[in-house]
C-alpha positions as CSV (number, residue, x, y, z in Angstrom):
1,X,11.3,-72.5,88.9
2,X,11.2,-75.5,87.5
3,X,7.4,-76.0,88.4
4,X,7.2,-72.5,86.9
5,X,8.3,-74.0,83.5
6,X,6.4,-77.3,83.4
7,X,3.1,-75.0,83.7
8,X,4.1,-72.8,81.1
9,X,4.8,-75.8,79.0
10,X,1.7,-76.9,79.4
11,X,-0.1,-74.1,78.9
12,X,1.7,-73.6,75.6
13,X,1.0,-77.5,74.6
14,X,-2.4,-76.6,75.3
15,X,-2.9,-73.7,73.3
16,X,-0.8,-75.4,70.0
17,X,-3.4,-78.2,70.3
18,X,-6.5,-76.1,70.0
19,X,-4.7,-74.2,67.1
20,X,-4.4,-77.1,65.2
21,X,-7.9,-78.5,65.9
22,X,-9.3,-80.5,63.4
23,X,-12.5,-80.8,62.9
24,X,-14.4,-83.7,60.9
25,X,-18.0,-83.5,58.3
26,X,-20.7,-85.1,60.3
27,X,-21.2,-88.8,60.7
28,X,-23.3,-89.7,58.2
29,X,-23.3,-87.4,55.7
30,X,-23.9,-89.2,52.1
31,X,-21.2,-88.2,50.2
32,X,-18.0,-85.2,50.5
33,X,-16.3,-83.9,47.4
34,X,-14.1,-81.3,47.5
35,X,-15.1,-79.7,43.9
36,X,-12.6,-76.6,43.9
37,X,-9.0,-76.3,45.6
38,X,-5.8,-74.5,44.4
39,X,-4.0,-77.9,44.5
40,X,-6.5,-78.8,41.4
41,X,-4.8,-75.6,38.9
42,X,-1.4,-74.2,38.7
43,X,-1.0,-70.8,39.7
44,X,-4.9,-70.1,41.2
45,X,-4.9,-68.3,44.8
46,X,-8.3,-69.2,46.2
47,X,-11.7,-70.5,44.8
48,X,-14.7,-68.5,46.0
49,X,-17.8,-67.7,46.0
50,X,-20.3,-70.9,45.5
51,X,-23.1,-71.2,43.5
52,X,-25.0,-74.9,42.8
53,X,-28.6,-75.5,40.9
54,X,-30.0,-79.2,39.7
55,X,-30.8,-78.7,35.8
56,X,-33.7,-79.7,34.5
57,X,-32.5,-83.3,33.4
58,X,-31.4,-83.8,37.0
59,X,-27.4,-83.3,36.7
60,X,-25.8,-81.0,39.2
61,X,-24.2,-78.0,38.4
62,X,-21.7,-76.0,40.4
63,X,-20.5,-73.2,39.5
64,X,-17.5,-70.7,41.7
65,X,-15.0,-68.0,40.9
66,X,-11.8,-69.0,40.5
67,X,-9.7,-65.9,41.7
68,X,-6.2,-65.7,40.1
69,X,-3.7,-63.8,41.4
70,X,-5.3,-63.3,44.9
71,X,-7.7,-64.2,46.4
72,X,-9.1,-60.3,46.7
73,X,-12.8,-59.9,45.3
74,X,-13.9,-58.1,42.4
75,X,-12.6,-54.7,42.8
76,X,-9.5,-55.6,43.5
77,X,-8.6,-58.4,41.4
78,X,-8.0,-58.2,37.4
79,X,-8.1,-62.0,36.6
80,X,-11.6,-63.5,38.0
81,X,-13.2,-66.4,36.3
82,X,-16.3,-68.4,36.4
83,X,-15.5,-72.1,36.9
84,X,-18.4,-75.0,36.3
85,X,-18.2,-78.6,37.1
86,X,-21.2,-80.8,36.6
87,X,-22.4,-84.2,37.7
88,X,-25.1,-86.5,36.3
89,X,-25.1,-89.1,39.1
90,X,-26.6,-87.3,42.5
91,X,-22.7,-85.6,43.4
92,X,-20.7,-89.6,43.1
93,X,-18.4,-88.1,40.2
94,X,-17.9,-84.9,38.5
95,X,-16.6,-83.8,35.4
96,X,-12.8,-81.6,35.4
97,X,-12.7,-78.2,35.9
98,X,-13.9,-75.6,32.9
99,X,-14.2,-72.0,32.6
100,X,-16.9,-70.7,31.2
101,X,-16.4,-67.2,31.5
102,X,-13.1,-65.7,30.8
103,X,-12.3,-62.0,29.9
104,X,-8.6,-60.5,28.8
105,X,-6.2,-59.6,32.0
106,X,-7.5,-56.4,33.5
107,X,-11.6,-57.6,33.3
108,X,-13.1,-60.0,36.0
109,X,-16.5,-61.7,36.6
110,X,-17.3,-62.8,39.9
111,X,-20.0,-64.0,42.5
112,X,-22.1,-66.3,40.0
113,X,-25.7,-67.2,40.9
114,X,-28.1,-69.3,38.9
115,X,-32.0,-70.1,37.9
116,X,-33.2,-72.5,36.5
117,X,-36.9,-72.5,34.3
118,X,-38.6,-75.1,34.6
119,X,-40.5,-74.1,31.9
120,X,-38.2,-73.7,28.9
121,X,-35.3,-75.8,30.3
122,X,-33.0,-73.0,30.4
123,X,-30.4,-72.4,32.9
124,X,-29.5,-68.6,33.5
125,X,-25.9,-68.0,35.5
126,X,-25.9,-64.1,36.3
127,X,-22.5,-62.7,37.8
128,X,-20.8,-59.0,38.0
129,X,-18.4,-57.6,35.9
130,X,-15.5,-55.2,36.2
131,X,-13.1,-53.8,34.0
132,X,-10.3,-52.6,36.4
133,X,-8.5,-51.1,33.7
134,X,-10.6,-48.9,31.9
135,X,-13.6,-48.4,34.8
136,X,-11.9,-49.5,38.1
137,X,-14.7,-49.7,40.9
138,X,-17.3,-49.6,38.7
139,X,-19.5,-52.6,38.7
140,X,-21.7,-54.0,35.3
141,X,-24.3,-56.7,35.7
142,X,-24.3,-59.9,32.8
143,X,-26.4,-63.0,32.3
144,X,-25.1,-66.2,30.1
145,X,-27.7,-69.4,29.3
146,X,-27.8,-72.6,28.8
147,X,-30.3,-74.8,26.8
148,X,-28.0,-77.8,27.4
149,X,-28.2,-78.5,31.1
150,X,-25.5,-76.2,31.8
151,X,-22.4,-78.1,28.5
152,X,-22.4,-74.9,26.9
153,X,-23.2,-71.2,27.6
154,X,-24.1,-68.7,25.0
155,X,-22.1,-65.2,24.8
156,X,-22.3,-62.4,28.1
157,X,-25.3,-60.2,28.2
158,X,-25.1,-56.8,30.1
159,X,-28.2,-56.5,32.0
160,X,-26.9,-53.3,33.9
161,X,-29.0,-50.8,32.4
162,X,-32.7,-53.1,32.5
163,X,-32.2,-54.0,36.5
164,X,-30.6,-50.7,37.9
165,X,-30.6,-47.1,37.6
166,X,-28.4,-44.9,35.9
167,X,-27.5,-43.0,38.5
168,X,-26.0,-45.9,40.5
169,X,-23.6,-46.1,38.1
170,X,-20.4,-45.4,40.4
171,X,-22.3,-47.3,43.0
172,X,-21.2,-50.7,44.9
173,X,-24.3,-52.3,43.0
174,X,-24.1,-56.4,42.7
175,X,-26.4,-59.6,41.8
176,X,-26.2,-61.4,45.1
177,X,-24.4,-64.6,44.6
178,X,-25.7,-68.3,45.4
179,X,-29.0,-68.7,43.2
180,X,-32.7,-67.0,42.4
181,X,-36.1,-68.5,42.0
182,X,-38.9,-69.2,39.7
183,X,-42.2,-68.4,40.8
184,X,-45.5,-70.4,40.5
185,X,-46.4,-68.6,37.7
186,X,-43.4,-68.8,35.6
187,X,-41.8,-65.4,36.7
188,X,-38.3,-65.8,37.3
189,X,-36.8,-63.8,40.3
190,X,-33.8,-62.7,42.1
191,X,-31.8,-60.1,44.2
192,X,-29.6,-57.2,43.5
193,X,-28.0,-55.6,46.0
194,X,-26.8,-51.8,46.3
195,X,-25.1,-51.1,49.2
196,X,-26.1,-47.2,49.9
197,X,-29.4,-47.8,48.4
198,X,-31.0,-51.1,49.5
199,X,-31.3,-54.5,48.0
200,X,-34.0,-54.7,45.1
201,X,-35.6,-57.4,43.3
202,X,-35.6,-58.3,39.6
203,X,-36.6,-61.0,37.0
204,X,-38.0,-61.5,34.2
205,X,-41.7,-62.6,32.5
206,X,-40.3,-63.9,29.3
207,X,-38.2,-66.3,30.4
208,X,-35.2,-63.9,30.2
209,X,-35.6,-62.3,27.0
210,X,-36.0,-59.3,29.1
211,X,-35.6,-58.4,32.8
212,X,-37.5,-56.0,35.0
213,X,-36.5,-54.2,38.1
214,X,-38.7,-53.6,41.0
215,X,-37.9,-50.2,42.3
216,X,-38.2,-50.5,46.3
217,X,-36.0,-51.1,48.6
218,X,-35.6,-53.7,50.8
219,X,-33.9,-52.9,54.1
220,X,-32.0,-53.5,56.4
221,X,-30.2,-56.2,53.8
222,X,-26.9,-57.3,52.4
223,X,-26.7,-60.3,50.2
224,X,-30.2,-61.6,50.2
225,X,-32.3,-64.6,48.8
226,X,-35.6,-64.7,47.6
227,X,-38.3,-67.9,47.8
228,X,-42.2,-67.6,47.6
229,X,-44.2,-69.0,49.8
230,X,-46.9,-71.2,50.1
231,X,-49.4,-68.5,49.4
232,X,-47.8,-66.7,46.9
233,X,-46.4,-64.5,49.5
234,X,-42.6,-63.3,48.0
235,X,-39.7,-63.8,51.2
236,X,-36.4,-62.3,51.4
237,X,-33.9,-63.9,53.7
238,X,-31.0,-61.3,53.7
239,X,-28.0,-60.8,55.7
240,X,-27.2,-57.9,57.8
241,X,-25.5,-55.1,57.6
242,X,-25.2,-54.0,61.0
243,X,-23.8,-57.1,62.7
244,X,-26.0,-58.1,65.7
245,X,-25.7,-61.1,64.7
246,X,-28.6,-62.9,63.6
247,X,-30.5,-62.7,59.8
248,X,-33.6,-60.3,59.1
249,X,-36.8,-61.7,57.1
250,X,-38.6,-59.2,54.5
251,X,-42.3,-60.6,52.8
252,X,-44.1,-58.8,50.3
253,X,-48.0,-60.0,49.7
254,X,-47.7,-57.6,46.7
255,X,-45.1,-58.9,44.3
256,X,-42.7,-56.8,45.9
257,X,-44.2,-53.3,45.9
258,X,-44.4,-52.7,49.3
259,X,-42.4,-54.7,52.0
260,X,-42.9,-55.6,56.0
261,X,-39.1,-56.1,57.9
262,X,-38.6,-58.3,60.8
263,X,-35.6,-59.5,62.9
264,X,-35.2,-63.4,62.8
265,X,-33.4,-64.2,65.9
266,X,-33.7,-67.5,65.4
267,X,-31.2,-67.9,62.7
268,X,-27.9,-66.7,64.1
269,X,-25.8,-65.6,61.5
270,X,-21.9,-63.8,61.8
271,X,-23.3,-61.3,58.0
272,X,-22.2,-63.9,55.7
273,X,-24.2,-64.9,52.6
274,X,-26.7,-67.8,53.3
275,X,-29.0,-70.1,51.3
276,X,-32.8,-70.8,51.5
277,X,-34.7,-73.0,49.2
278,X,-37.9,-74.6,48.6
279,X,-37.6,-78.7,49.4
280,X,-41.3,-79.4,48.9
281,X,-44.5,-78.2,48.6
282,X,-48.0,-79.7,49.4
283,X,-49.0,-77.8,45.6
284,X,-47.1,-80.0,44.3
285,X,-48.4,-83.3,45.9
286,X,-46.3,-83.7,48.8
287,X,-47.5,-84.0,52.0
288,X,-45.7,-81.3,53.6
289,X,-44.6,-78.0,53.0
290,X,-40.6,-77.7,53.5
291,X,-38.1,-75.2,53.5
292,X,-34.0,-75.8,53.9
293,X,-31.9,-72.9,55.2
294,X,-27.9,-72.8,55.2
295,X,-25.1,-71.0,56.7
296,X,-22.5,-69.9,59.2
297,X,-24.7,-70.7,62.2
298,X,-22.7,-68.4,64.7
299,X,-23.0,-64.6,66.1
300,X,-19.3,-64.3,65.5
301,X,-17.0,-65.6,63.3
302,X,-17.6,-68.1,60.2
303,X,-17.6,-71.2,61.4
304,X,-20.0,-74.0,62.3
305,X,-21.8,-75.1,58.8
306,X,-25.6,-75.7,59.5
307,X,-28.6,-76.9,57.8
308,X,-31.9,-76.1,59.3
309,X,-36.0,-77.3,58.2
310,X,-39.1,-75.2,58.2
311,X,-42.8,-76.8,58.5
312,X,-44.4,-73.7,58.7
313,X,-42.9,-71.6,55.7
314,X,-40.2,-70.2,57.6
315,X,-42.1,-69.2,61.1
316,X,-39.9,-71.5,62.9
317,X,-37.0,-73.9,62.3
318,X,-37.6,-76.4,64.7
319,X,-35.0,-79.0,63.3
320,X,-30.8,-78.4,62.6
321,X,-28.0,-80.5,62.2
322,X,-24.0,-79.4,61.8
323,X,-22.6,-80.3,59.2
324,X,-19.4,-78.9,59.4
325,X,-18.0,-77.2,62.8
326,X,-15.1,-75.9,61.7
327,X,-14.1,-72.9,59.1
328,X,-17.6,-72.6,57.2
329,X,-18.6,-69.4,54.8
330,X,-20.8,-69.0,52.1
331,X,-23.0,-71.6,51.4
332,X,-25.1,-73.0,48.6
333,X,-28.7,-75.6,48.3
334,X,-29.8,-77.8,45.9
335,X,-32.7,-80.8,45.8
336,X,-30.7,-84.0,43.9
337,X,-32.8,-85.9,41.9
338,X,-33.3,-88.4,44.1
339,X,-34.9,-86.1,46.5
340,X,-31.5,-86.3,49.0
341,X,-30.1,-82.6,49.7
342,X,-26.6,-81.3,48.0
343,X,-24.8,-78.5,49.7
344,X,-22.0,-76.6,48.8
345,X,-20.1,-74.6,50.8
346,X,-16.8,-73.2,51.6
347,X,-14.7,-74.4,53.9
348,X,-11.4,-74.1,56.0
349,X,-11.0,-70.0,55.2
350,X,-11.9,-70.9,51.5
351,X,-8.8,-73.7,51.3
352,X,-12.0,-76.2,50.1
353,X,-15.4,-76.1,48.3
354,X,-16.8,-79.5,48.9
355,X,-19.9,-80.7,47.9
356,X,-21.9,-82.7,50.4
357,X,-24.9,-84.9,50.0
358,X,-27.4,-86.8,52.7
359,X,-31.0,-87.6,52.9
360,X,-33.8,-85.6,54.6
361,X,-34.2,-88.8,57.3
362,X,-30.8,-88.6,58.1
363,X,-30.9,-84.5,58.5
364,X,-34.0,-85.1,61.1
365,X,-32.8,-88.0,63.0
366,X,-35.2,-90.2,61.4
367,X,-38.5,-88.1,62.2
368,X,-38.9,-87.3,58.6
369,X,-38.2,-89.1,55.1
370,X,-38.2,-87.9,51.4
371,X,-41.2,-89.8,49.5
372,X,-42.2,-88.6,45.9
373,X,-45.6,-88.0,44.8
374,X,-47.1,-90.4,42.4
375,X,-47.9,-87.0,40.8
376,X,-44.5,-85.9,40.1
377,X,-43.0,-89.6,39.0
């Protein structure tokens, strides 16, 4: 018996320690801050939900909701804010906490994303809105600017009725979270999502004086990112709906009137929101064309933070590191300034948002280093 009882013990020491694993950020990542936590406001259940961009004058702005009285998402929750802070120093410091989008009790915005034109210097932060009192379940689409580098934000736009259709107007319709793009030629362009119906592009050719909606579906897709290609060729990376684990790949030579669908079993993914971002381009006088991909790199469960390269516009990703192994979720890219790569992500079951920072020699084990053209100095 009493061999009987040392096992057990054992077993049950055993299984305590693997509960309480704890699990480190890689060795040699840059710099870790952890932006948003509940320890940093009273009376704040969970912050959620990260979005990050690099304005135009270089500073880093991150932006997350900062879900009140639960941590439940839009439909469920009646106090949901937008939360910023910014850095102008590549991620060392940041300034406190603001809220930059705030409606009465009973109204909530959630899941920000943001684009940044190059071209008038404007930062757009879209995110959906719900008034649980008056129109519970239904979902509304806004837009705010900034002309500042992301210090102020002008007044909520609704954007619902230019980038969906009338009749989706009970539907589970939503901007996908994280960030959009602007194209080579100026056009700005991002994803909206509609659960029964397909994800669907939209953007704008004015600079966001107006926005368009492209009216075909993309499928099979959940939250989705675009980036253009090399060639002009539009890609979505989107997650799936119907869990077999790995991401699926849409590309439109077109401008997004007709699309081609494809499985991409080489970037395992739990169906969790992801990012995907240009690094460099041989356009714009680098030597190499370079694309970053983030997420939850695991069929099951979200865990195991990853950051992967492409050479070849996405064909393969021959080159991965781990940055977190542990409790990972949605993730958001930037390019810093000075050419290192921020991410932010959440982390722990959404106890931490930290943003991380380190270099492209360190994320390829030396094989590969960030130089700037002489072009773009």
């Amino acid at each position: 018996m009493k061999n009987y009882i040392l096992v057990f013990l054992s077993i049950l020491t055993l299984s305590v320690s693997a509960q309480k694993e704890e699990f480190s950020i890689a060795e040699g990542v840059t710099r870790y801050v952890d932006l948003f936590n509940t320890t940093m406001e009273d009376g704040v259940s969970c912050y959620r939900i990260p979005s990050i961009v690099t304005a135009p004058n270089g500073d880093i702005i991150a932006t997350i909701d900062e879900r009140v009285p639960s941590c439940s998402d839009l439909k469920d929750s009646k106090d949901i804010n937008i939360a910023i802070r910014r850095s102008s120093n590549n991620g060392k410091s940041w300034t406190p906490i603001e809220i930059i989008v705030d409606f009465p009790l009973g109204q909530s915005a959630s899941d920000p994303s943001m684009i940044v034109d190059n071209i008038t210097k404007e930062i757009f932060l879209f995110y959906n809105y719900m008034d649980l009192d008056k129109e519970k379940d239904v979902y509304y689409l806004h837009v705010v600017k900034s002309a500042d580098n992301g210090k102020t934000w002008s007044k909520p736009e609704d954007i619902t009725s230019q980038i969906s259709k009338p009749e989706w107007h009970k539907d589970f319709k939503f901007i996908t979270s994280g960030r959009g793009i602007q194209t080579s030629t100026g056009k700005l362009l991002h994803c909206m999502v509609n659960l029964d119906n397909g994800t669907h592009l939209f953007g704008s050719d004015d600079h966001g004086k107006t926005w368009f909606f492209i009216d075909t579906p993309i499928s099979p897709a959940n939250e989705s990112k675009v980036i253009e290609l090399a060639d002009g060729t539009w890609m979505v990376n989107a997650r799936s709906k119907d869990k077999k684990g790995f991401r699926y790949v849409h590309t439109s030579h077109d401008e997004g009137e007709t699309w081609t669908a494809k499985s991409e079993e080489q970037l395992i993914d739990p169906g969790c929101n992801a990012s995907i971002i240009r690094y460099t381009s041989i356009d714009e006088g680098y030597k190499k064309n370079r694309l970053l991909f983030s997420n939850a790199n695991s069929v099951k469960g979200r865990v195991n933070m990853t950051v992967k390269i492409s050479y070849d516009e996405g064909k393969t990703w021959p080159v991965e590191k781990i940055i977190y192994e542990g409790g990972s979720a949605y993730s958001s890219l930037t390019i810093l300034e000075n050419g290192d790569i921020g991410l932010f992500f959440e982390q722990d079951v959404y106890k931490k948002n930290p943003f991380v920072s380190f270099s492209l020699k360190w994320l390829t084990d030396g094989d590969d280093k960030y130089k700037k053209p002489k072009s773009l100095k």
